[in-house]
N, C-alpha and C positions, 0 to 999 in steps of 0.2 A: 715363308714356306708355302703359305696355302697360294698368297698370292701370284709365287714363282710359277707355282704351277700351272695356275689358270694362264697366266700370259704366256706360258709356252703353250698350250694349248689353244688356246686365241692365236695367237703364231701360225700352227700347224691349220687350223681351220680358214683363216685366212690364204692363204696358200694356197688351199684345193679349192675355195670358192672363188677365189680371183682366177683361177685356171681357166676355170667351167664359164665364169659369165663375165659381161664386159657393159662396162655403161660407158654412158657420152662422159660423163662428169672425169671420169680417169680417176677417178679417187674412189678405190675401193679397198677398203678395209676391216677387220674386225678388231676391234680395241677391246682393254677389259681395262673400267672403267664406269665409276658412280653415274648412274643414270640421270639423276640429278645433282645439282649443284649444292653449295649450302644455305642458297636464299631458294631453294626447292624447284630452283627452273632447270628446264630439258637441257643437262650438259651432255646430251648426245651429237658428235658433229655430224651435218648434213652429206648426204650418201656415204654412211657406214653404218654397221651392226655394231650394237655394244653387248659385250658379255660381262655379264654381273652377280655378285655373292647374292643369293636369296636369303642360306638358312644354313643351321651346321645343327646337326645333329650327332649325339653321342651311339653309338652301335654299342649300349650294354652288354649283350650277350657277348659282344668279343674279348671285352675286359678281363685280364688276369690279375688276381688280385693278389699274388705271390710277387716279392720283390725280387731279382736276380741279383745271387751272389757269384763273384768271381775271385779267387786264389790264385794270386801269383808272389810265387814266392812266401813271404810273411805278412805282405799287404794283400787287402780286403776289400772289391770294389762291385760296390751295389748299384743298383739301377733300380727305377722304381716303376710300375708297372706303365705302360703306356693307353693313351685313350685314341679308338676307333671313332674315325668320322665320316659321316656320310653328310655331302655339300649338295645345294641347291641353288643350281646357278638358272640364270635365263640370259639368251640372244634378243636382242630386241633389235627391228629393222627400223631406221630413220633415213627416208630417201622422200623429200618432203615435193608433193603434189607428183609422187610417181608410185602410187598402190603394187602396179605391178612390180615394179621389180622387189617392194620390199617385200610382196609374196616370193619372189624367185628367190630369192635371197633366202628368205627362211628356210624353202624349201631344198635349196644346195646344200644349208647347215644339216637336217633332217640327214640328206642323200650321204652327207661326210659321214654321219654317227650308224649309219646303216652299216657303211663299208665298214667301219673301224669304231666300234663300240669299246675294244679291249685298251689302252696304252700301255705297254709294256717297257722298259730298258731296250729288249730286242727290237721293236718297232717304234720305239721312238728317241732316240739316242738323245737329244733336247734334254731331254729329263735324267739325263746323268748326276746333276749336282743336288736332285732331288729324291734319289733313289735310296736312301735310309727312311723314306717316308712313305712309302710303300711298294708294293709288289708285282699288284696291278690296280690301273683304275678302270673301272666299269663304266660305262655310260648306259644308261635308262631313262628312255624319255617318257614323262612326266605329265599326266593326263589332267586334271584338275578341272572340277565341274564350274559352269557358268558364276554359280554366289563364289567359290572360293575365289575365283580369278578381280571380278571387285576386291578382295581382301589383297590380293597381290599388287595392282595397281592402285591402291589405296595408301600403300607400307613404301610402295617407291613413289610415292606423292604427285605422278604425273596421269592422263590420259593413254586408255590403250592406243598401246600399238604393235604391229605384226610381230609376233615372236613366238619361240619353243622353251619350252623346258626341260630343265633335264636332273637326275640326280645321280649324283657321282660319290663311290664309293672305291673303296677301304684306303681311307688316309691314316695314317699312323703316325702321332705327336706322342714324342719321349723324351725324355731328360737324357744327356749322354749318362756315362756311367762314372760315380765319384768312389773316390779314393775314401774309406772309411776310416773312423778315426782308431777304430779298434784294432787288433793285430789278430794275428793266425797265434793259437796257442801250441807253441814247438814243443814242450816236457810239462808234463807232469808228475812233479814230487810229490809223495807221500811218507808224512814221515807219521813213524808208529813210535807210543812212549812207554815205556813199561814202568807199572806203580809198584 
């Protein structure tokens, strides 16, 4: 699901960045996709951006900690509360022995999130088969001082290079809703005994 999402979004970003700029190489893309490998080398392919999970955080405050009950009929079907999440992802540019364009590049990903920080259902129809996982997603870019950025390039185990971050929010992970084992109580008998 989470991943659904980012790769329609990588999709969509790809798109308006290929619109806007054009390299010799013909090969422009934005992939979402481990930055590195599992022997911890750069599996970023040459002239493209890669977009990558940073972090998932729980949004407590949004937590309901009531279960939902539903009645139909004599059957009983609960749901159990769902957890809010807010993701951190980064674009990172790999266009190797051309600085420039892997500045431009960031800099068109920047100009996309300017124009269209919101994703919607209405504005983004891609995300139809993702739409019980929320409502809207936000985009917020992600300022982070000089030591924390060692910490980030430390955890994806490679050497900086040109990129944005961002964090994105209200994803909503739920359980669908189950069939209870218990029933709906139809009568009530009382019986009275006289001694």
């Amino acid at each position: 699901m989470i991943g659904d999402l980012l790769n329609n979004i990588a999709k969509e970003v790809a798109e308006y960045v290929d619109s806007q700029l054009e390299f010799s190489s013909g090969k422009k893309s934005v992939l979402l996709i481990k930055p590195t490998n599992s022997k911890g080398e750069l599996s970023i392919p040459d002239n493209s951006v890669c977009l990558s999970l940073l972090n998932i955080d729980e949004d407590a405050t949004m937590r309901n900690p009531m279960i939902k009950k539903r009645v139909e009929g004599t059957k009983v079907y609960t749901q159990t509360p769902g957890i809010s999440l807010d993701l951190s992802i980064i674009f990172i540019a790999n266009f190797p022995n051309d600085y420039v364009n892997e500045l431009n590049y960031i800099t068109k990903i920047i100009e996309f999130f300017q124009k269209k920080d919101t994703f919607t259902l209405a504005n983004t129809p891609s995300l139809k088969k993702q739409e019980r996982f929320f409502e809207q997603l936000v985009f917020k870019l992600s300022t982070t001082k000089l030591e924390d950025q060692h910490n980030v390039w430390s955890l994806l185990g490679i050497k900086y290079m040109p990129s944005v971050m961002y964090s994105v929010g209200k994803i909503l992970v739920q359980e669908d809703e189950k069939l209870s084992d218990g029933r709906v109580v139809e009568r009530v008998a009382r019986e009275i005994r006289k001694k």
